[in-house]
N, C-alpha and C positions, 0 to 999 in steps of 0.2 A: 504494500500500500504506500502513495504517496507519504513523505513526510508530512506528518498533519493531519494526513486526508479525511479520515473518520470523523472531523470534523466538520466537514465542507456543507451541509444539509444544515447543520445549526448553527454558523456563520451565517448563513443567509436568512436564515429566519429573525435572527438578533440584528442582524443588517436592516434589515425589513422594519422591523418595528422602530429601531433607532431614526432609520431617514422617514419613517412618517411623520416624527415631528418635526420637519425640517420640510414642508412638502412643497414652497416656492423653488427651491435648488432644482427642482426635476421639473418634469414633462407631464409626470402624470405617473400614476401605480408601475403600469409598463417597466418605465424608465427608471424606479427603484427597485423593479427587479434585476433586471440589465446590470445597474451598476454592485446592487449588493452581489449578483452572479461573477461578476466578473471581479470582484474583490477576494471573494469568497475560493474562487479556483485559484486567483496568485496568491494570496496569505499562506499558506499551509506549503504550499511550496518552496516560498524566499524564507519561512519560518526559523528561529534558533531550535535546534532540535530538540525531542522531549518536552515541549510547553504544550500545559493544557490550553482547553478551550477559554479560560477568562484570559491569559494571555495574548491568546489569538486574537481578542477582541479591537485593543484598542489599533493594531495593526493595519487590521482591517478595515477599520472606520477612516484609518487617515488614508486607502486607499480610496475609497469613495468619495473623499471631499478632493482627492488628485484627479481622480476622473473628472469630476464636474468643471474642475477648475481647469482644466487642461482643456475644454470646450468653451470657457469662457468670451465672451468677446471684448474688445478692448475696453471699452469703456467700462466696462463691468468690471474686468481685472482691475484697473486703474482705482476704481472706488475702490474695491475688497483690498488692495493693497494701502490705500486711507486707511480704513476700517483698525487692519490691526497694528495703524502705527499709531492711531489716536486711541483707539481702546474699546469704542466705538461702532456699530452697525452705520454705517448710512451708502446710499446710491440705490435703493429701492427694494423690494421686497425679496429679488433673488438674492441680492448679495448680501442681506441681512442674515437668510436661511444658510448661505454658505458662513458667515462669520459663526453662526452658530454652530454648524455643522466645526467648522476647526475648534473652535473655543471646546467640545464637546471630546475631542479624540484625548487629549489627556486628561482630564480634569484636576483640579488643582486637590494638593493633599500638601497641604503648608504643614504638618507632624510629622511630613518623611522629606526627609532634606536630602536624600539621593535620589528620589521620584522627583524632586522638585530642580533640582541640577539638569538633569537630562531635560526636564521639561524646560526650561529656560534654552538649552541648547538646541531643541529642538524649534522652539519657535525662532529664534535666531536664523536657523537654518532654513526653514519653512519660510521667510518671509526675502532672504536673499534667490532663495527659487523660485517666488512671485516675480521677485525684481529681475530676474534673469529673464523669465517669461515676458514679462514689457519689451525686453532688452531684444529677444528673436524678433517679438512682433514689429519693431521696430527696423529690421536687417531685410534687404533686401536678399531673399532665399535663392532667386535666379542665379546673383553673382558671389555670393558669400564663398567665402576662401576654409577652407578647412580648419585654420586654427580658431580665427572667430566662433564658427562652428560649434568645435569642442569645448570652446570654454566657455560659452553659454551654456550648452547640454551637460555638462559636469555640475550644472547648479539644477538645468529643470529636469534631468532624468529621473530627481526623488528621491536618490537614494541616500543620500545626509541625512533627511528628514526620518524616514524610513529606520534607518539603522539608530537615530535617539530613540524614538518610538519604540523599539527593541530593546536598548539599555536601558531603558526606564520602564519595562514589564517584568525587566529577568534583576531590578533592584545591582545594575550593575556597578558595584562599589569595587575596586581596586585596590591593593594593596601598593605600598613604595614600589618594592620590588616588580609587580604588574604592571605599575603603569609605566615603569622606564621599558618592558617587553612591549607596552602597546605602541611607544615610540619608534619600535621598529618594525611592528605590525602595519606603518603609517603606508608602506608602498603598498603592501597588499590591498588597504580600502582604496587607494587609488589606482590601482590596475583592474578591481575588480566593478569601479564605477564606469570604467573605461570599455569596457566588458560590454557590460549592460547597453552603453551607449551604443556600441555594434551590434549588438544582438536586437538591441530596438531596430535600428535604421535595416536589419536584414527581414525580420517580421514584415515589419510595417512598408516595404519597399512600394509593393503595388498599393497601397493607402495613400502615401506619399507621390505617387506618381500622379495619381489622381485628381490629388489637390493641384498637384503644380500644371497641369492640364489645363483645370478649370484659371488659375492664378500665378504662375510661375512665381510672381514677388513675395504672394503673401502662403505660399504653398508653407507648411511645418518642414522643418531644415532636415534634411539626412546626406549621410555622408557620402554615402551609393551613387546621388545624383550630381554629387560637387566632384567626387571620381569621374565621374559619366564626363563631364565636359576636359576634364585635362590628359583622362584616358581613350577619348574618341566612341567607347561601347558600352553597354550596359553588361556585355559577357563579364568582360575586362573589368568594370567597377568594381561588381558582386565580387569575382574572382579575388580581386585585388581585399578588400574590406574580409572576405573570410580566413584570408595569409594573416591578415592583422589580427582580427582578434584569436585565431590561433595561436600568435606569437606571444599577445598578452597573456594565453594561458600557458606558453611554455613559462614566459616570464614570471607571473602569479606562484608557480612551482617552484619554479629556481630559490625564487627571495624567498620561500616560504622553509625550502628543504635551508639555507644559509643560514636563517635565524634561527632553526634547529638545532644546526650542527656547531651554534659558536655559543651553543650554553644557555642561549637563553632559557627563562624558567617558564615554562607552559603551562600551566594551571588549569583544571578544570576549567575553571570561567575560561578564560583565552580560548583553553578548544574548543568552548560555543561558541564565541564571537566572529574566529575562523571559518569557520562551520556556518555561519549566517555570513559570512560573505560569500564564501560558494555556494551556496542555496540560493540566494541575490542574484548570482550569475547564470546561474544553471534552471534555477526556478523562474527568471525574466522569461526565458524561451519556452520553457515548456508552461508556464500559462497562458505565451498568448497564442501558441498553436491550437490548445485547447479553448479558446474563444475565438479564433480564427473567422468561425462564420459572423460573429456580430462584431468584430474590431478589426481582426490582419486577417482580409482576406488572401491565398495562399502563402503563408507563412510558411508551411513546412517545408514548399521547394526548396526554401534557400537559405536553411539550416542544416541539409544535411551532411555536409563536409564540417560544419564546427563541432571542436571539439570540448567535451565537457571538462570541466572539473575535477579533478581527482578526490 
């Protein structure tokens, strides 16, 4: 069974009831099932491993308020991004329901001062991947150059936010000695965001084409298509982006096997943390294959030369 998985039926039910109170954010019943669905199949799989179901929970919800807000339209991001820097709801009914929907993924527990750590970090995080999001919609997507590219998508891929979310469910408190290990853990969360970034942009390739069809400017940025123009083909792009993030998983291995083997101290906690980064990486593709018909459609094609996680 999936990591998780035995939880996926009561993820969505808890999904469910949570986004009806929140029911401007959406479209209508449909559309909260849709999103609680498709939270409900990647939660359990980017999961730390061994977390029950109340765990799962708050995961999950901050998946759902990424979906809506990833369909946002400007003007509405723009306000929502007011919203949580004054403290405040305002730009109208949606983006009230969405400030509530975030204000709601961790809730505040000012008696636990390491729930409350993550959760400052996490908003922190959360509101710099708002600002990144302006930041795309702002780029013109036709010409954008590769590194621009990546260093917006390393803030709105989610997964900063995503991984507090996680240390503040698993109560993740460090020791001295842990935390100079997580300083060297630092490459690993950023080859495995880098990961994610590619395994998006190969899902989502025919999504993405689609948009840029309809908008070339304001089409969502992927890396496949900024290939496509300096490598002349779409074989060539794909081809070229699945070398890459392969190389990042040779690489993820290597620094992973060096920190091993120069002593560092690995701790129980570390090897969940590890372990929720490759679930991060490995779990990005296989949830969206698994929602392929209502998000990436043909996804699977052009996943199957990458390779997973060890």
């Amino acid at each position: 069974m999936d990591q998780g998985g035995e939880f996926q039926g009561q993820i969505v039910q808890r999904l469910e009831e949570w986004a009806s109170n929140y029911p401007a954010a959406f479209t209508g019943q449909d559309d909260i099932h849709k999103q609680a669905f498709k939270a409900a199949t990647w939660a359990p799989v980017c999961s730390w491993p061994g977390s029950s179901l109340e765990e799962h929970m708050p995961p999950a919800r901050y998946l759902v308020a990424f979906f809506i807000l990833d369909d946002l339209a400007e003007d509405e991001l723009k306000s929502f991004v007011h919203s949580i820097e004054c403290g405040d709801p305002c730009g109208g009914a949606k983006v009230a329901a969405m400030f509530g929907l975030y204000r709601d993924i961790l809730p505040r527990k000012d008696a636990d001062s390491v729930w409350m750590g993550h959760r400052r970090s996490f908003e922190r995080s959360f509101l710099r991947m708002c600002k990144s999001m302006m930041g795309e919609m702002a780029v013109d997507s036709s010409v954008v150059d590769e590194q621009t590219l990546l260093t917006l998508r390393r803030d709105t891929i989610a997964v900063e936010p995503f991984l507090h979310v996680w240390l503040a469910c698993k109560g993740f408190a460090v020791s001295l000695e842990e935390a100079r290990a997580m300083d060297r853990l630092t490459s690993l969360r950023r080859l495995a965001v880098d990961m994610v970034i590619l395994g998006n942009d190969l899902v989502g390739l025919e999504h993405d084409e689609a948009g840029a069809h309809v908008d070339p400017k304001a089409a969502d940025m992927n890396l496949i298509l900024v290939r496509r123009r300096t490598l002349g083909g779409r074989g060539a792009a794909i081809d070229s982006v699945v070398r890459t993030y392969n190389g990042l998983v040779d690489a993820f291995e290597e620094n992973e096997r060096r920190v091993r083997e120069q002593g560092v101290h690995i701790s129980a906690t570390l090897e969940g943390y590890i372990q929720l980064l490759k679930n991060n990486v490995n779990g990005n593709i296989q949830g969206s294959v698994a929602v392929a018909e209502i998000r990436y459609p043909g996804a699977s094609k052009y996943v199957r030369n990458v390779r997973a996680l060890g």
